[in-house]
VMD Tcl script that builds the backbone (N, CA, C; Angstrom):
set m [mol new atoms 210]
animate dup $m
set s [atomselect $m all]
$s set {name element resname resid chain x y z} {
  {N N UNK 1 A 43.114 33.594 -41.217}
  {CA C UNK 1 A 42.522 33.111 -42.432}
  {C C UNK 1 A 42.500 34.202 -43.495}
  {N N UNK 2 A 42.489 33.725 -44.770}
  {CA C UNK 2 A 42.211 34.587 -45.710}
  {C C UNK 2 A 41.010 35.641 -46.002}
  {N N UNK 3 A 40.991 36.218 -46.434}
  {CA C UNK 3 A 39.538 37.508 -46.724}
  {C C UNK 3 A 39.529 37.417 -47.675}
  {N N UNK 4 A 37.995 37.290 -48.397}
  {CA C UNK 4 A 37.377 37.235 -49.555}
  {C C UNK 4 A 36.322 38.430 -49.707}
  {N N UNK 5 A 36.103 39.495 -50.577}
  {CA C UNK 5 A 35.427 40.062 -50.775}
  {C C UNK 5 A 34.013 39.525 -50.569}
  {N N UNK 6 A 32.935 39.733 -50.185}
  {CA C UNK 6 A 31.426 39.194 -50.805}
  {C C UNK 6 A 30.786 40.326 -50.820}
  {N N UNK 7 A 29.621 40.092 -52.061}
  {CA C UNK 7 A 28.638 40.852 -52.574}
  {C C UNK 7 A 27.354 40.530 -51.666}
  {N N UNK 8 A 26.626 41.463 -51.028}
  {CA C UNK 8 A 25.057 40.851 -50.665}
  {C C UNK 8 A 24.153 41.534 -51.026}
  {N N UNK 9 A 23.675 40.332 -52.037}
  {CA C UNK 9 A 22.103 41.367 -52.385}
  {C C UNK 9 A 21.109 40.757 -51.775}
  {N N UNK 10 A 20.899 41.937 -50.864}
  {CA C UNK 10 A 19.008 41.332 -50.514}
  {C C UNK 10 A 17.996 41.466 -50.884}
  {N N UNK 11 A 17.355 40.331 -50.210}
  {CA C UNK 11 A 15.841 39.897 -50.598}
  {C C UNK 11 A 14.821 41.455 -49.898}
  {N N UNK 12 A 13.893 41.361 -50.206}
  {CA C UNK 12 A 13.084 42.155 -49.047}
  {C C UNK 12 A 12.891 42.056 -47.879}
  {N N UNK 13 A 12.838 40.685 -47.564}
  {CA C UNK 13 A 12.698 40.296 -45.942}
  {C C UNK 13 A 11.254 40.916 -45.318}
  {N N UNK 14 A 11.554 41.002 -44.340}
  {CA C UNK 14 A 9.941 41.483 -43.419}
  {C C UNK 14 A 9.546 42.409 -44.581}
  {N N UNK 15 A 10.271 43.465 -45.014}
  {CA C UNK 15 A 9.418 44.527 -45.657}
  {C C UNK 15 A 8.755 44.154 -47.140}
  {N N UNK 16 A 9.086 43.304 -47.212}
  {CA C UNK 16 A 8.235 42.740 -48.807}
  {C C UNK 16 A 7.560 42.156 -48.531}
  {N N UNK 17 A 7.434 41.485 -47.189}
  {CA C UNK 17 A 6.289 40.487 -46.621}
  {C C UNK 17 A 4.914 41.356 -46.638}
  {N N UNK 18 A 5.591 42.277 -45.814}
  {CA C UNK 18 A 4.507 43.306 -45.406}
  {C C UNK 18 A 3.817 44.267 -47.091}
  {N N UNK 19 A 4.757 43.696 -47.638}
  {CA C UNK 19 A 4.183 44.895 -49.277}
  {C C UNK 19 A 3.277 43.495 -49.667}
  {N N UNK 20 A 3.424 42.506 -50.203}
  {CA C UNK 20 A 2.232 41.547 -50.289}
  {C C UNK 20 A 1.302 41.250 -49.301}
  {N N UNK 21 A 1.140 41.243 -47.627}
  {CA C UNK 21 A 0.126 41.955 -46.702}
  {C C UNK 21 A -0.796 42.486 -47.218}
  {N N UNK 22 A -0.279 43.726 -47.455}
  {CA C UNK 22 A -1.068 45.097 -47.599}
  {C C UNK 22 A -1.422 45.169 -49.312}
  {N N UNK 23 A -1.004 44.659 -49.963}
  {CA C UNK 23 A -1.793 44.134 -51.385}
  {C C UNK 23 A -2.773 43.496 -51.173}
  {N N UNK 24 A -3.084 42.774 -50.625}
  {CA C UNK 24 A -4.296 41.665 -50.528}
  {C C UNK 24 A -5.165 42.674 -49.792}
  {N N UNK 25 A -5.201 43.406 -48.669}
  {CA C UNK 25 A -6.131 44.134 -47.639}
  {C C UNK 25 A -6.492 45.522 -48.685}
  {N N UNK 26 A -5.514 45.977 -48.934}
  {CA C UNK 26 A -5.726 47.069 -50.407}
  {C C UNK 26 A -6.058 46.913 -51.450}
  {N N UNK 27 A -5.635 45.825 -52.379}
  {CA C UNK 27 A -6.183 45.400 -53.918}
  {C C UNK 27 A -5.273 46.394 -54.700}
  {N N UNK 28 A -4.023 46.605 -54.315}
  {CA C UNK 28 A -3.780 47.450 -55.389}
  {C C UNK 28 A -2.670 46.183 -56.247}
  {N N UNK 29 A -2.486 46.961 -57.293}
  {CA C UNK 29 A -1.821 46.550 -58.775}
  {C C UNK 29 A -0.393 45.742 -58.409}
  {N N UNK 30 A -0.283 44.714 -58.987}
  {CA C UNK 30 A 1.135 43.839 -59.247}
  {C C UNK 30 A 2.132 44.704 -59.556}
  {N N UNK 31 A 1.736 45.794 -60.432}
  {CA C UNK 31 A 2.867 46.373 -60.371}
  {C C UNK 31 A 3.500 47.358 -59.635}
  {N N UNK 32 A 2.408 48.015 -58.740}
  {CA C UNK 32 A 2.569 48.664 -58.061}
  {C C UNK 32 A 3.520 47.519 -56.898}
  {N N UNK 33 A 3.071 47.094 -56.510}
  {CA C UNK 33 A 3.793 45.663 -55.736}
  {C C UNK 33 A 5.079 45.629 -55.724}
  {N N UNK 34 A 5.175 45.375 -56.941}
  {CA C UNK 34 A 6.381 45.003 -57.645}
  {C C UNK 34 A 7.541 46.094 -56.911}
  {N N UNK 35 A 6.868 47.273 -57.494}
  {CA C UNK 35 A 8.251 48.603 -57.040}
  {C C UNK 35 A 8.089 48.416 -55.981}
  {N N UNK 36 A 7.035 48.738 -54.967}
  {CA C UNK 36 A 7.406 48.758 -53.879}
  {C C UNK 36 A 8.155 47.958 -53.111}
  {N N UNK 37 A 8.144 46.197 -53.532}
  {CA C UNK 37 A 8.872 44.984 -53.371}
  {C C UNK 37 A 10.745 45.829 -53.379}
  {N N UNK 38 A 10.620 46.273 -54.236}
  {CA C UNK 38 A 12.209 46.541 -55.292}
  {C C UNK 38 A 12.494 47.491 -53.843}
  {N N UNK 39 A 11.688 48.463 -53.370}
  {CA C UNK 39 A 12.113 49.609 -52.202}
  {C C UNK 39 A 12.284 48.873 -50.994}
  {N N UNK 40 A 11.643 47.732 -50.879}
  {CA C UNK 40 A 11.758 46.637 -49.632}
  {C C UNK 40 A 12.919 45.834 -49.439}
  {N N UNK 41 A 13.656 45.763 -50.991}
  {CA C UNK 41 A 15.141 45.692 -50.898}
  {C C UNK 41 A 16.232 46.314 -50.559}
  {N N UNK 42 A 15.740 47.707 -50.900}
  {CA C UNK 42 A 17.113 48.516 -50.192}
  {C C UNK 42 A 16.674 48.546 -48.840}
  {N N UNK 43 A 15.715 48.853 -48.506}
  {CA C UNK 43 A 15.304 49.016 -46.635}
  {C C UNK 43 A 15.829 47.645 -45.968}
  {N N UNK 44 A 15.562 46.919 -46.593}
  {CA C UNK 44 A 16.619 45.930 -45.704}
  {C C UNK 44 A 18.416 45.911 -46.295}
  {N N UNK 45 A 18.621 46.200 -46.775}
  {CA C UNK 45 A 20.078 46.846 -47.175}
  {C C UNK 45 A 20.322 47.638 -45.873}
  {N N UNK 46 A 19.434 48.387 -46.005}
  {CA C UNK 46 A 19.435 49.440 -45.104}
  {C C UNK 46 A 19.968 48.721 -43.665}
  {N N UNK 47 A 18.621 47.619 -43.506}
  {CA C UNK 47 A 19.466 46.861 -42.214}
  {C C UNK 47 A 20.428 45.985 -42.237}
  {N N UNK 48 A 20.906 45.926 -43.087}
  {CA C UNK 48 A 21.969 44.598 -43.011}
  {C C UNK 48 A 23.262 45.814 -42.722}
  {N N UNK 49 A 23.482 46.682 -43.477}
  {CA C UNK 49 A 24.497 48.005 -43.302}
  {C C UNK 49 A 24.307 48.355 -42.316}
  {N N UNK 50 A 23.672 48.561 -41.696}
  {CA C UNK 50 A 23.606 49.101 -40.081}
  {C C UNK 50 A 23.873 47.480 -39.160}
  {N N UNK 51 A 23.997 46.769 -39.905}
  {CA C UNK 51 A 24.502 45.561 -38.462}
  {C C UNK 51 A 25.955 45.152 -38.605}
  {N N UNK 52 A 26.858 45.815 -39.492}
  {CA C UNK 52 A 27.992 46.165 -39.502}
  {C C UNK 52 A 28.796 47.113 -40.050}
  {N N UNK 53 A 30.023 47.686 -39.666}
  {CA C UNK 53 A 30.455 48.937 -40.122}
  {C C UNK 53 A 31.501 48.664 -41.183}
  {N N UNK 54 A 31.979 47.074 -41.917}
  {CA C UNK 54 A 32.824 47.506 -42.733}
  {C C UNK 54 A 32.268 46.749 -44.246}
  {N N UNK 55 A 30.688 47.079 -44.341}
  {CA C UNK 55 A 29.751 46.964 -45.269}
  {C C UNK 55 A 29.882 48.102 -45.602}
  {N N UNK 56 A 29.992 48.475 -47.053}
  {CA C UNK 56 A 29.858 49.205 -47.838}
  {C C UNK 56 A 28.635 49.486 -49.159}
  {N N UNK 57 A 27.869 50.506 -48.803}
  {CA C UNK 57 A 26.655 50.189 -50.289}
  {C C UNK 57 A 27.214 50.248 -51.346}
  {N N UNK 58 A 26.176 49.223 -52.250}
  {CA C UNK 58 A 26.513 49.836 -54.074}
  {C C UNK 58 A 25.023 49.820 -54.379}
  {N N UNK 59 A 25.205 50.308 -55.742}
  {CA C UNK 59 A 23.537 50.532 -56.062}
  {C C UNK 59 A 24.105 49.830 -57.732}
  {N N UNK 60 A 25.153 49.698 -58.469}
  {CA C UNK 60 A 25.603 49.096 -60.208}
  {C C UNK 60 A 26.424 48.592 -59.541}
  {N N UNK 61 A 26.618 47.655 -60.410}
  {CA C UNK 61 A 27.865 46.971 -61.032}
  {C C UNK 61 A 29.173 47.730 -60.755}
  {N N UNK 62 A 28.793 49.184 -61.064}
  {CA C UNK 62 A 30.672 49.924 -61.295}
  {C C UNK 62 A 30.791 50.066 -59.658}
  {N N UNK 63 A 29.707 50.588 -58.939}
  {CA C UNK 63 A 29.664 50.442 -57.617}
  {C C UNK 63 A 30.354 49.832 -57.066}
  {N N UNK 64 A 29.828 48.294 -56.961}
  {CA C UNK 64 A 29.846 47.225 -56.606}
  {C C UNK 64 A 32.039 47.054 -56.818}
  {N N UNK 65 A 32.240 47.513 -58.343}
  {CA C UNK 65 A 33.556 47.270 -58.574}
  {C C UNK 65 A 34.327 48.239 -58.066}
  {N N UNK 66 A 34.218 49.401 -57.953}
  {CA C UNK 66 A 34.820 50.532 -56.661}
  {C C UNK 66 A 34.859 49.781 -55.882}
  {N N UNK 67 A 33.728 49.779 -54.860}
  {CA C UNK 67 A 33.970 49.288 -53.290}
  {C C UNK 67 A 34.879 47.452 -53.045}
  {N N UNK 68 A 34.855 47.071 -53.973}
  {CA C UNK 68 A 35.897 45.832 -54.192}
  {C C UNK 68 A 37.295 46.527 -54.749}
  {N N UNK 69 A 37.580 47.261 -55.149}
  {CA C UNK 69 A 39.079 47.495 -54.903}
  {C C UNK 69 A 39.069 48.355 -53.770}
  {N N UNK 70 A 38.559 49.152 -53.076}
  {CA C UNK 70 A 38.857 50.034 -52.056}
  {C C UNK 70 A 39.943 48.990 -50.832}
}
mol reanalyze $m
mol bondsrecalc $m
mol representation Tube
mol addrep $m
């Protein structure tokens, strides 16, 4: 079959679960939330790249367009 490039951006998954958790038991700030939400995205990046080896990170756009011509 043919091969198609794909892009995956993830969600936070468990680890953003756990950052709204620990907002409610803490009381701290939405926005504080917020970033930490945004760091709960790469940590699961983190795991999706470690559950295969011919995943490549990007962090932009130009990234993203490197590792699609490689």
């Amino acid at each position: 079959g043919s091969r198609l490039p794909i892009v995956i951006v993830p969600g936070g998954g468990l680890f953003a679960d756990h950052v709204r958790e620990t907002q409610t038991r803490m009381d701290f700030s939405d926005t504080a939330a917020h970033a930490m939400a945004i760091l709960a995205m790469e940590q699961f990046g983190h795991v999706i790249l470690d559950r295969d080896e011919r995943l490549t990170p990007a962090r932009s756009l130009d990234e993203i367009g490197r590792a699609l011509e490689a």
